[in-house]
PDB file as gemmi writes it, atoms N, CA and C in Angstrom:
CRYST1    1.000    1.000    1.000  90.00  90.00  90.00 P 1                      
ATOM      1  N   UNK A   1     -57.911  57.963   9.311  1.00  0.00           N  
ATOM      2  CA  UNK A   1     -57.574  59.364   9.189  1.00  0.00           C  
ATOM      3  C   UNK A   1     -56.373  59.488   8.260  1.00  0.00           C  
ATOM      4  N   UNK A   2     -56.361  60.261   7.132  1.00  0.00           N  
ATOM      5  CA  UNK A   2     -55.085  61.100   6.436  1.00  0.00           C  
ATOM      6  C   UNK A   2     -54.141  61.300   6.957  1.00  0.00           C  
ATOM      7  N   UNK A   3     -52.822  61.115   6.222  1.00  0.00           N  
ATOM      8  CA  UNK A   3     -51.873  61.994   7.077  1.00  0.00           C  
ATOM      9  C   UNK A   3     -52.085  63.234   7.042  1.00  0.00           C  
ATOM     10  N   UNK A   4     -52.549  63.547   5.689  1.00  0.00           N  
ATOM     11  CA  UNK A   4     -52.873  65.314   5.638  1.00  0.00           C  
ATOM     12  C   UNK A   4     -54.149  65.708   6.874  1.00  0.00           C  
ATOM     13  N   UNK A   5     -54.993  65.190   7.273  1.00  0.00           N  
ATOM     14  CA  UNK A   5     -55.476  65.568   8.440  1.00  0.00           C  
ATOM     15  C   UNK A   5     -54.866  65.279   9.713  1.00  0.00           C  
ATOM     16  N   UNK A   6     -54.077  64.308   9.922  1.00  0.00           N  
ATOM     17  CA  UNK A   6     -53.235  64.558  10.852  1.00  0.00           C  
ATOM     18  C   UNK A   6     -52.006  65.499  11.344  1.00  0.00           C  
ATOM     19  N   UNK A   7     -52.249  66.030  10.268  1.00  0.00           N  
ATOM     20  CA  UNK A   7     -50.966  67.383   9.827  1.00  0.00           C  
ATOM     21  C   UNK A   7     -51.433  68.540  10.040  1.00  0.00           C  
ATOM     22  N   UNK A   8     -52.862  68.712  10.290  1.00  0.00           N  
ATOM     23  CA  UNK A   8     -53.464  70.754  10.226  1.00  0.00           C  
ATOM     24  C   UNK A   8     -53.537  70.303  11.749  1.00  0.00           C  
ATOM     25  N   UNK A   9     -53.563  71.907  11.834  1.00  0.00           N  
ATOM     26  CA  UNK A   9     -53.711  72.254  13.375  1.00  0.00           C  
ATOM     27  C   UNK A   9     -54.946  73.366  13.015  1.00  0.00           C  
ATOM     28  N   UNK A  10     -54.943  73.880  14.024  1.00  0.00           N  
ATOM     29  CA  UNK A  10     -56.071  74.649  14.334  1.00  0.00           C  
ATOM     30  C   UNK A  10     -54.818  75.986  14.890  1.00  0.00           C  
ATOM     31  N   UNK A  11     -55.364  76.990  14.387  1.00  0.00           N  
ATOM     32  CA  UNK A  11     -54.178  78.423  14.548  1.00  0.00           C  
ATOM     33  C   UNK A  11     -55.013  79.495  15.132  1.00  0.00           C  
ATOM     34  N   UNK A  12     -54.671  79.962  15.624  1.00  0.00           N  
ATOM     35  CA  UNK A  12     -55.779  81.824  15.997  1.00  0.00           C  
ATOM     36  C   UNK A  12     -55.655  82.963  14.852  1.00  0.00           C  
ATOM     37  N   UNK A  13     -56.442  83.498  14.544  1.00  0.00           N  
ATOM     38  CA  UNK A  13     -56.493  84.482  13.629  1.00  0.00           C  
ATOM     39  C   UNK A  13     -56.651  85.395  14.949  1.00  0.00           C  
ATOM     40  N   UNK A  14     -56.171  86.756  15.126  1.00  0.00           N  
ATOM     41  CA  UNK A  14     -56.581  88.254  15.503  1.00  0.00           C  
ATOM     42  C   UNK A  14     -56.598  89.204  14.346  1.00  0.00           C  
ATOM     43  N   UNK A  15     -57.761  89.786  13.998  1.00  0.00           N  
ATOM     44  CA  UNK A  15     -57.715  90.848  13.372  1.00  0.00           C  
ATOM     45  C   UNK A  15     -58.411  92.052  13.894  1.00  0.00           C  
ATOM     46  N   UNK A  16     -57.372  93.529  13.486  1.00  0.00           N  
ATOM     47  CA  UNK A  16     -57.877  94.202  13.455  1.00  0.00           C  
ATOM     48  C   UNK A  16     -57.802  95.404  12.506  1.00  0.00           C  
ATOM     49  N   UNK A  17     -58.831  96.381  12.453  1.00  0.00           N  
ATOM     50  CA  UNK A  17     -58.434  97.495  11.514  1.00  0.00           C  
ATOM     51  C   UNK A  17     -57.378  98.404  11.840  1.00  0.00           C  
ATOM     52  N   UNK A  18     -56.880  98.322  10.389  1.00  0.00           N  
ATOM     53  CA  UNK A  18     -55.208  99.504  11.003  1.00  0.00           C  
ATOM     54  C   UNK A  18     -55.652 100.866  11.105  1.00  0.00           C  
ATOM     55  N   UNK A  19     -55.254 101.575  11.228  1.00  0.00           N  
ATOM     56  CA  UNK A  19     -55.367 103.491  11.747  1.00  0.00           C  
ATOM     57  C   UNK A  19     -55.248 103.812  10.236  1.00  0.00           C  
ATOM     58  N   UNK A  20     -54.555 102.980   9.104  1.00  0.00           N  
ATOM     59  CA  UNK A  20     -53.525 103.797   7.984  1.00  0.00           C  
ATOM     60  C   UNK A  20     -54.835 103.504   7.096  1.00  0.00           C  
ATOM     61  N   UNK A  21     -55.653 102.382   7.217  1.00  0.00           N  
ATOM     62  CA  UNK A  21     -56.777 101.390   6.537  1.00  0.00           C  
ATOM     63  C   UNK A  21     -56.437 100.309   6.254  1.00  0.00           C  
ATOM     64  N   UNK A  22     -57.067  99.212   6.227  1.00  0.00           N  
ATOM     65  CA  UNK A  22     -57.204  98.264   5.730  1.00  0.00           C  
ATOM     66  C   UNK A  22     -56.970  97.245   7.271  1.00  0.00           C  
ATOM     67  N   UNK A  23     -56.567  96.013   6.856  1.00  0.00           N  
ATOM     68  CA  UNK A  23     -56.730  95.045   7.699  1.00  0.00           C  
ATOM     69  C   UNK A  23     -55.197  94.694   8.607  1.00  0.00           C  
ATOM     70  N   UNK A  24     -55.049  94.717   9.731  1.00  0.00           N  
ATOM     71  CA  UNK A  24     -54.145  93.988  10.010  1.00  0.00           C  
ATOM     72  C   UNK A  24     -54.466  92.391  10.979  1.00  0.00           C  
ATOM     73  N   UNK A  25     -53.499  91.396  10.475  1.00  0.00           N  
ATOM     74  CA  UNK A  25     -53.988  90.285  11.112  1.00  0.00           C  
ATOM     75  C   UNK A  25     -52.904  89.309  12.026  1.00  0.00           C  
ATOM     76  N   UNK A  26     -53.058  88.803  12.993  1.00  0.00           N  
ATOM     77  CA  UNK A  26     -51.745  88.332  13.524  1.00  0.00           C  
ATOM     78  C   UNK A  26     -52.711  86.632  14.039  1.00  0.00           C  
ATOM     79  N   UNK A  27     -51.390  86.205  13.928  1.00  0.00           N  
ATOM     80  CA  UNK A  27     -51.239  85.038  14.764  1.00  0.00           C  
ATOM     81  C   UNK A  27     -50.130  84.764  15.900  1.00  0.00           C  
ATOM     82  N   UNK A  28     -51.354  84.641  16.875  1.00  0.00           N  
ATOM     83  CA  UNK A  28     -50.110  84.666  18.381  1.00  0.00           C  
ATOM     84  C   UNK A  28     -49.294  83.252  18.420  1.00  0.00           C  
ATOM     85  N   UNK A  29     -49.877  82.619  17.780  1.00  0.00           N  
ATOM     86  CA  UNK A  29     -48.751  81.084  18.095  1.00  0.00           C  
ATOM     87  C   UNK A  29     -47.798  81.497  17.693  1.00  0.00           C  
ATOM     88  N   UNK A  30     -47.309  81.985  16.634  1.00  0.00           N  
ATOM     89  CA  UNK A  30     -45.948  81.797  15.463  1.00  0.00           C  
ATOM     90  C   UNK A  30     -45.987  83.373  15.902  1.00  0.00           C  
ATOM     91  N   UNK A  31     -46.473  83.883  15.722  1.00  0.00           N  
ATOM     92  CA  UNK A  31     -46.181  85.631  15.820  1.00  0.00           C  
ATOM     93  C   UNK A  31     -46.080  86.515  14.617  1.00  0.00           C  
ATOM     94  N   UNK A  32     -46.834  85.335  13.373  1.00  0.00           N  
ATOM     95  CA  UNK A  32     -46.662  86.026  11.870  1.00  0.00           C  
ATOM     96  C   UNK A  32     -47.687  86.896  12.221  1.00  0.00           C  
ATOM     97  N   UNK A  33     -47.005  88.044  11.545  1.00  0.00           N  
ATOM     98  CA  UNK A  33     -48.320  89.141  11.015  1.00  0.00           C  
ATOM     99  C   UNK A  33     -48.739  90.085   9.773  1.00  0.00           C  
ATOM    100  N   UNK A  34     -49.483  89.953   9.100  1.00  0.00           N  
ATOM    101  CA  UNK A  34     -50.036  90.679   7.572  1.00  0.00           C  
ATOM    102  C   UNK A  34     -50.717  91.325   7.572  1.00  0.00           C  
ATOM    103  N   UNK A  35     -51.097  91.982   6.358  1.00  0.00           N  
ATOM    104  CA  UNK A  35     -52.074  92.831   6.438  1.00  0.00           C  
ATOM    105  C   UNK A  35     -52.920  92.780   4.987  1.00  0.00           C  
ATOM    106  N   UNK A  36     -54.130  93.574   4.338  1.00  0.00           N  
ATOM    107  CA  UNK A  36     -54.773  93.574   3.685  1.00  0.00           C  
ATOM    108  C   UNK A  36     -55.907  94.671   3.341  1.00  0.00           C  
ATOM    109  N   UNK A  37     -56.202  94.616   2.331  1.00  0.00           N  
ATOM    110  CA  UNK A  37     -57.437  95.790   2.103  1.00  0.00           C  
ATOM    111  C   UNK A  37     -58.377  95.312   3.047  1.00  0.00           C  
ATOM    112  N   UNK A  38     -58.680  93.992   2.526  1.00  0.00           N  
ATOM    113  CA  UNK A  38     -59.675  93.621   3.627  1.00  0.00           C  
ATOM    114  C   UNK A  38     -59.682  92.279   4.180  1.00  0.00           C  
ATOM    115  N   UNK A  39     -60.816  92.338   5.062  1.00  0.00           N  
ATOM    116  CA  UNK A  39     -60.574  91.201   6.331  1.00  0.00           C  
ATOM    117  C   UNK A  39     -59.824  89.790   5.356  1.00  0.00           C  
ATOM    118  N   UNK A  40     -61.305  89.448   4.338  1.00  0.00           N  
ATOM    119  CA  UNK A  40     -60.515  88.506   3.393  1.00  0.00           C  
ATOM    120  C   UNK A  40     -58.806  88.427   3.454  1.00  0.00           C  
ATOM    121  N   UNK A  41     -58.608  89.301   2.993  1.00  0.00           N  
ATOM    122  CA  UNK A  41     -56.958  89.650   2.092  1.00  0.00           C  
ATOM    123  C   UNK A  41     -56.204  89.647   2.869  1.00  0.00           C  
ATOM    124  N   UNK A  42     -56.538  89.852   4.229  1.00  0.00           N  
ATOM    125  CA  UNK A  42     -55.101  90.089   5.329  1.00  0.00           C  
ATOM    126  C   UNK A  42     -55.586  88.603   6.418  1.00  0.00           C  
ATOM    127  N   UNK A  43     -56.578  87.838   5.726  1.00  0.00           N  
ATOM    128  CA  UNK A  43     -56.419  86.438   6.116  1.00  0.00           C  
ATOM    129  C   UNK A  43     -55.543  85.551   5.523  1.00  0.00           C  
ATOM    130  N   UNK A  44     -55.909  85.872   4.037  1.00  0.00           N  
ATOM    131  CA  UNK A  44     -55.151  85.220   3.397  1.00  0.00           C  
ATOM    132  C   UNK A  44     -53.874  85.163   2.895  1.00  0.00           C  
ATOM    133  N   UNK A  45     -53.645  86.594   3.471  1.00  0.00           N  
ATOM    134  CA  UNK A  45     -51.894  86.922   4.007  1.00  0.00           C  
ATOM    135  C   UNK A  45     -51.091  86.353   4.635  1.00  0.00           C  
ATOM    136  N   UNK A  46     -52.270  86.315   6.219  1.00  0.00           N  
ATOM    137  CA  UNK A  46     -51.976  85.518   7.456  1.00  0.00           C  
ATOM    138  C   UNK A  46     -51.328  84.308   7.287  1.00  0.00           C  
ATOM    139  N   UNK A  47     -52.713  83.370   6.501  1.00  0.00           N  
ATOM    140  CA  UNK A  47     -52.273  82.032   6.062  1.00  0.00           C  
ATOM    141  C   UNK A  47     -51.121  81.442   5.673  1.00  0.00           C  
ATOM    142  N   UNK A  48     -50.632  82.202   4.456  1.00  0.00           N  
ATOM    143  CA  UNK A  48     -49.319  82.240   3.266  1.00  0.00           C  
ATOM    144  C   UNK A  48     -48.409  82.441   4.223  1.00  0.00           C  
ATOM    145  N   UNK A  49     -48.496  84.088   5.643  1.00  0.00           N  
ATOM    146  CA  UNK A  49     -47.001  84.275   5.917  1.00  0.00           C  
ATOM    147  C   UNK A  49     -47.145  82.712   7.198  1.00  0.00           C  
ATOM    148  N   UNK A  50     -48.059  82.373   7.590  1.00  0.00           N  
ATOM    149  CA  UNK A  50     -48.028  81.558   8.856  1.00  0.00           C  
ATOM    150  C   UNK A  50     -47.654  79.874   8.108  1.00  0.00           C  
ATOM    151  N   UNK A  51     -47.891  79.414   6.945  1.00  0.00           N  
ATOM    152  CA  UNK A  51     -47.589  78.159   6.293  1.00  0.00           C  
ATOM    153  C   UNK A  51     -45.854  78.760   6.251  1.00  0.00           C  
ATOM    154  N   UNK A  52     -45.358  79.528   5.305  1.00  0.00           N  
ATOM    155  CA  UNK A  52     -44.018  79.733   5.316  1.00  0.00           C  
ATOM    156  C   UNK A  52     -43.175  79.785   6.374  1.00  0.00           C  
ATOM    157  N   UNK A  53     -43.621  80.408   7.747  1.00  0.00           N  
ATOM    158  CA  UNK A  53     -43.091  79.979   8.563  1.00  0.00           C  
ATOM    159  C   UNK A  53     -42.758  78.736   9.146  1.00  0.00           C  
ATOM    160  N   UNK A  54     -44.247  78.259   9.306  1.00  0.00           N  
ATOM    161  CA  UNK A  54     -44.036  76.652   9.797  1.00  0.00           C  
ATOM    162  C   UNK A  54     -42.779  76.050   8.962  1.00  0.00           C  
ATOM    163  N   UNK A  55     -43.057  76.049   7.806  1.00  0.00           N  
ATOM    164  CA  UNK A  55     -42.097  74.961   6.925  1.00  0.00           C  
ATOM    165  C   UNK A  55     -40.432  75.311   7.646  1.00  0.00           C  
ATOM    166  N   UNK A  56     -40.150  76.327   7.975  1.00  0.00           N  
ATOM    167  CA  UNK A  56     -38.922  76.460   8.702  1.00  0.00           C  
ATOM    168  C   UNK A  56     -39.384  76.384   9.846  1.00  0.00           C  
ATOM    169  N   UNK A  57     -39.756  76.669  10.493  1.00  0.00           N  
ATOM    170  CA  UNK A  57     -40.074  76.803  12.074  1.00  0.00           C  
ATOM    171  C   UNK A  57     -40.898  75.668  12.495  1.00  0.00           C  
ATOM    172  N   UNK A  58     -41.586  74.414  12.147  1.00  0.00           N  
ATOM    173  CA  UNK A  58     -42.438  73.538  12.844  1.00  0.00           C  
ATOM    174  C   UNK A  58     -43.339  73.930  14.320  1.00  0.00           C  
ATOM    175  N   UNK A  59     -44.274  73.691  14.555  1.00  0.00           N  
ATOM    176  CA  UNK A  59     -44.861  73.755  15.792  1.00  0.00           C  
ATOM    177  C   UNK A  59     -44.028  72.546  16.776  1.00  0.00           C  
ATOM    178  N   UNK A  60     -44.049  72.507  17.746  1.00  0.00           N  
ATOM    179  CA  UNK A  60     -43.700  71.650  18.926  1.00  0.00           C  
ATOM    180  C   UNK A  60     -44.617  70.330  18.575  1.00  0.00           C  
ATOM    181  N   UNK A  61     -44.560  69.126  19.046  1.00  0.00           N  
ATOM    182  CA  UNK A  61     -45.670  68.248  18.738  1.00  0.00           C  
ATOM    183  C   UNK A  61     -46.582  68.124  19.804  1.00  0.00           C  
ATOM    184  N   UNK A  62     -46.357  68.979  20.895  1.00  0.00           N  
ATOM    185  CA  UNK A  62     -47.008  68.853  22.465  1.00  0.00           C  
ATOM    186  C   UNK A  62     -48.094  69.441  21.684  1.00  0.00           C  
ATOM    187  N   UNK A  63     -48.033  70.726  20.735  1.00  0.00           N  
ATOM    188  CA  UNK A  63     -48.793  71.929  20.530  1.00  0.00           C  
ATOM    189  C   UNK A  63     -49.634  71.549  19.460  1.00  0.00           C  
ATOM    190  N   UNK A  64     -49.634  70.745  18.815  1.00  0.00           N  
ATOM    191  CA  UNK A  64     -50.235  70.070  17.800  1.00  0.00           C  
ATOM    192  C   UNK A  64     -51.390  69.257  18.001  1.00  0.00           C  
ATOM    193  N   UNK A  65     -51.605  68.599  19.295  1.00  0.00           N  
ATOM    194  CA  UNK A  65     -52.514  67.938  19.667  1.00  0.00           C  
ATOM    195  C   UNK A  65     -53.320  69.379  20.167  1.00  0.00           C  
ATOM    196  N   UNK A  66     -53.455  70.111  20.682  1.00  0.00           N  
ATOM    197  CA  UNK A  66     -53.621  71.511  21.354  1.00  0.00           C  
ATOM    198  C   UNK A  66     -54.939  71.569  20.385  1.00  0.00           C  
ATOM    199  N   UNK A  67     -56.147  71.874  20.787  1.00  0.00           N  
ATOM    200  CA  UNK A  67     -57.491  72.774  20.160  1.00  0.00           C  
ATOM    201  C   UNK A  67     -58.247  73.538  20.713  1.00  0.00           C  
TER     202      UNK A  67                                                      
END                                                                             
């Protein structure tokens, strides 16, 4: 196995549609949340704001084995 596969985790996406339009998306582990025109776009929000976090914030390593 990679270190780079030993390195992803598995994260929760929630999305839902905002009232204003478009997408809002959260992740309950970290508590990042984005948004987007669409589902796409406010995933790939998600992603970007939830990697930037980690790099300051790390997951626990208990939470890492976690799927």
């Amino acid at each position: 196995m990679s270190a780079d596969a030993r390195n992803q985790v598995e994260l929760t996406a929630v999305l839902w549609a905002a009232t204003e339009g478009g997408f809002t998306a959260l992740n309950p582990e970290t508590g990042t949340v984005s948004e987007g025109e669409t589902e796409a776009e406010a995933l790939a929000n998600l992603t970007e704001a939830t990697e930037l976090y980690l790099e300051e914030f790390p997951l626990p390593e208990f939470l890492k084995n976690l799927v």
